[in-house]
C-alpha positions in Angstrom: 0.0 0.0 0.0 2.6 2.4 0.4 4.7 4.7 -1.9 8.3 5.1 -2.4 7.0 8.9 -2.7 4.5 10.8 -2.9 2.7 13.0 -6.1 2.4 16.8 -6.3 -1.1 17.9 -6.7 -2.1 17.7 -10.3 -4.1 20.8 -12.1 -6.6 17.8 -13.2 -7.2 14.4 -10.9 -8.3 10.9 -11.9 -9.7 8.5 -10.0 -7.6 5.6 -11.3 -4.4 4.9 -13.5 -3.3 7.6 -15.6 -5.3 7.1 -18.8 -8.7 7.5 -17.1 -11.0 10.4 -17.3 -10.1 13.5 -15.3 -12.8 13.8 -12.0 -14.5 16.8 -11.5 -13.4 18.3 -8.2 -12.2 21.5 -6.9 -8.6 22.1 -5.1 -8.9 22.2 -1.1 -6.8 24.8 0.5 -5.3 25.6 4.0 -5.1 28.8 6.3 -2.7 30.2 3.4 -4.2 29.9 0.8 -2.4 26.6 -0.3 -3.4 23.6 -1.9 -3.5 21.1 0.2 -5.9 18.5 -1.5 -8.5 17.9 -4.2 -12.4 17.2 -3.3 -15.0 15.7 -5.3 -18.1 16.7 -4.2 -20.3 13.0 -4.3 -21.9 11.8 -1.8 -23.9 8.5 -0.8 -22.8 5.3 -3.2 -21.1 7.4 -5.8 -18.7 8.4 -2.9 -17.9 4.8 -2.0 -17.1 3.7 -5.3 -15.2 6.8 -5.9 -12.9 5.9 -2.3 -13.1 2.5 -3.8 -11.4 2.7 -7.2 -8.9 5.7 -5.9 -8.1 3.3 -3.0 -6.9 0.2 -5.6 -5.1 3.0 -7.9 -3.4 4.6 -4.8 0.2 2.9 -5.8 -0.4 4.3 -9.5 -2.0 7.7 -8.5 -0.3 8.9 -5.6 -3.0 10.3 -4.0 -5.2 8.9 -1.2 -9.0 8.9 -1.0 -10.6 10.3 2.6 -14.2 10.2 2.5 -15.5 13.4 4.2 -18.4 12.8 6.5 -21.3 15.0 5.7 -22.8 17.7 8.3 -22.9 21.1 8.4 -19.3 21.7 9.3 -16.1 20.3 7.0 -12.8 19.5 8.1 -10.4 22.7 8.6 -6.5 22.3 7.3 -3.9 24.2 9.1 -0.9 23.6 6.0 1.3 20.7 5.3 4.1 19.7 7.3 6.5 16.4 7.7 5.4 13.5 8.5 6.3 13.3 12.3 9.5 10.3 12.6 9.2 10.3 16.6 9.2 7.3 18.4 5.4 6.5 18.8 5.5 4.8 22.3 7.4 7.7 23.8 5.2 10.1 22.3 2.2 8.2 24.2 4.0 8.1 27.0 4.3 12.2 27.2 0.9 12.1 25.9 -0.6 9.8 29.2 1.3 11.7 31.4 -0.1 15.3 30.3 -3.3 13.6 30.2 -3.4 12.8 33.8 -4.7 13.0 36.6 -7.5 10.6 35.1 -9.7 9.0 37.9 -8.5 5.6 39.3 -11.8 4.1 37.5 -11.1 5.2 34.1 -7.5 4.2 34.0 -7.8 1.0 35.6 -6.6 -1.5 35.3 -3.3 1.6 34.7 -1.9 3.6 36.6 0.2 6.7 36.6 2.7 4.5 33.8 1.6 4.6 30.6 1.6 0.8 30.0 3.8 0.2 26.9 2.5 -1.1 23.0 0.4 -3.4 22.5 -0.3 -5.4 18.6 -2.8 -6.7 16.4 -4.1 -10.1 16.2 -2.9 -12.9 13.6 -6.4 -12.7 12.3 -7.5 -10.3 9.2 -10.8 -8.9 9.9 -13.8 -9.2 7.9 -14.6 -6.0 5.5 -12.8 -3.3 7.4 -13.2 -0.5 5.0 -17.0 -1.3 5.2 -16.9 -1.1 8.7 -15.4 2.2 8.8 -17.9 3.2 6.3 -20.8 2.5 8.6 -19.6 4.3 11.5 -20.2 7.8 9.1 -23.2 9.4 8.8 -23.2 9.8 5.6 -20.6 11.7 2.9 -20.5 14.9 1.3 -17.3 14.6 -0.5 -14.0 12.4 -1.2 -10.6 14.0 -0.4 -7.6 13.2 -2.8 -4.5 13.7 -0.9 -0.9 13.0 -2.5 1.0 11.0 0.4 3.1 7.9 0.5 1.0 6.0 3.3 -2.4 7.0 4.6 -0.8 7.8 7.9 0.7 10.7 6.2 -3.0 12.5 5.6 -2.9 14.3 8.6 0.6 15.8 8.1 0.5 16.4 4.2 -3.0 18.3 5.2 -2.2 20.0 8.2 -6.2 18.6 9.6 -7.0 20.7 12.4 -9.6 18.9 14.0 -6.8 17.0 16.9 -5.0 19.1 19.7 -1.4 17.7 18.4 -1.1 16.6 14.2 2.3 16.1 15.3 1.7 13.1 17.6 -1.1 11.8 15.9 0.7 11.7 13.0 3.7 9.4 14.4 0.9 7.2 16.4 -1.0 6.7 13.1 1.8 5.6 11.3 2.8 3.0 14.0 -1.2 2.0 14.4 -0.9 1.3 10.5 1.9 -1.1 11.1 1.1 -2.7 13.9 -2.9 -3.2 13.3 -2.8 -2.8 10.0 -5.5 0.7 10.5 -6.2 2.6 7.7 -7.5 6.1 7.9 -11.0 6.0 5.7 -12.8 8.8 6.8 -12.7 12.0 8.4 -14.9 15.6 9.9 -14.4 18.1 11.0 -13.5 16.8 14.3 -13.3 12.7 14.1 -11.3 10.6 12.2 -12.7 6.4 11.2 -9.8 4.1 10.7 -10.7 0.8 8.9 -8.8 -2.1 11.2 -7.4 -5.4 9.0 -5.5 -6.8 12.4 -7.3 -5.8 15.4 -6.0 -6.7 18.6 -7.8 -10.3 19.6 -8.2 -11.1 23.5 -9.0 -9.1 26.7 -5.1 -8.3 27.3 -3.9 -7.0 24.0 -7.7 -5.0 23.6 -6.6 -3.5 27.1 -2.9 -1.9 25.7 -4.7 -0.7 23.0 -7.1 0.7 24.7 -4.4 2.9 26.9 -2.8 3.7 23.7 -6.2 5.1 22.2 -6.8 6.9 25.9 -3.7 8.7 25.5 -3.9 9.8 22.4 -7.2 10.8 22.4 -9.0 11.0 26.0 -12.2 12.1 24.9 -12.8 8.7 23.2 -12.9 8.2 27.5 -13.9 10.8 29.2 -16.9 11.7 27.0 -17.5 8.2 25.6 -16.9 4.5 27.0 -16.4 6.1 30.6 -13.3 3.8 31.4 -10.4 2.7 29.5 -11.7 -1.4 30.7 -14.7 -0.5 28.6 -13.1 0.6 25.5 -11.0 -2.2 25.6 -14.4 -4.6 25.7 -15.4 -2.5 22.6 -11.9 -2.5 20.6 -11.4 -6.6 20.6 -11.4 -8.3 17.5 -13.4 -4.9 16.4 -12.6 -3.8 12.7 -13.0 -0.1 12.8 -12.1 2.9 15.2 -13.8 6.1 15.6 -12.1 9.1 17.4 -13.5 12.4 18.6 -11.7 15.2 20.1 -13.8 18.1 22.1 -13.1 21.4 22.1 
């Protein structure tokens, strides 16, 4: 799935190999004036096939399809920057730290230690990316986004809807090796990650669980209510929804 490197934005898109028709889309631009992205405004099963076909011409295109969930606010884009190369499990660790004090009931069975990596399962999941689709309410649009990896969206975009790009950018790229998730979708505030190797068992649903905490406490704090929770809803699960407040 990856790229060696990635494509400028081209005046005209295509959906698939070079050779097919041009889409029509508009460019999408950040804080600057920039362009950070092309959109094509579909919606409904037109934007599934659309994420489809540029998702299996990704290694010939360069770009990588984001469905954009539909509601009355879009996703907001800072600028580009570089991919963040940090080390993903001390950037979690700095992350759990400055996200304390949680209560004892939402960290448990944790503590004050953030508890180290966890990994997917040997297992493939069933139909991911369908998953990830179902979790949307609805589309209004399909991003094109030249990257080398999917991980790399967030960076190459400059998405403003987390409190640190940065981070999230060098925990996404490790979730995509690890697990094998795959961002899908996105708002102006949430991201959907399609999951091929979820973790599988109470243990390793737990670590990723803590991981997800600390990266993202809402998913806690105004969701599952308890990072034991979560974990019951992340095993063998093929999909991942994050939400940050503001």
């Amino acid at each position: 799935m990856f790229r060696r490197r990635s494509h400028e934005i081209p005046e005209r898109i295509r959906a698939a190999a070079p050779g097919a028709a041009p889409l029509q889309g508009r460019p999408v631009t950040d804080e600057e004036g920039a362009t950070v992205a092309w959109i094509v405004d579909h919606g409904g099963r037109r934007a599934r096939e659309l994420w489809q076909s540029s998702a299996e011409a990704f290694r010939a295109t360069g770009l990588w399809p984001v469905l954009v969930q539909r509601g009355e606010y879009r996703p907001q884009f800072l600028g580009a920057t570089p991919p963040s190369d940090r080390d993903p499990e001390g950037v979690l660790r700095e992350l759990w730290a400055a996200g304390l004090p949680g209560t004892a009931e939402e960290l448990a069975p944790f503590g004050r230690e953030f508890p180290g990596l966890g990994r997917g399962g040997d297992r493939r999941a069933d139909h991911p990316f369908e998953a990830a689709m179902r979790k949307m309410y609805g589309f209004s649009g399909v991003l094109l986004v030249p990257v080398t990896r999917p991980a790399d969206v967030i960076a190459a975009t400059g998405w403003a809807g987390a409190r640190d790009a940065v981070a999230l950018s060098a925990v996404l790229r490790s979730w995509e090796d690890r697990y094998h998730a795959t961002l899908v979708g996105m708002s102006m505030d949430q991201l959907f990650l399609a999951v091929r190797r979820p973790p599988k068992g109470h243990d390793a649903a737990l670590r990723l669980a803590a991981e997800q905490y600390a990266l993202c406490v809402d998913v806690v704090e105004q969701g599952f209510g308890s990072i034991r929770a979560l974990a019951a809803a992340l095993d063998g699960a093929a999909a991942w929804t994050f939400w940050w407040g503001w």
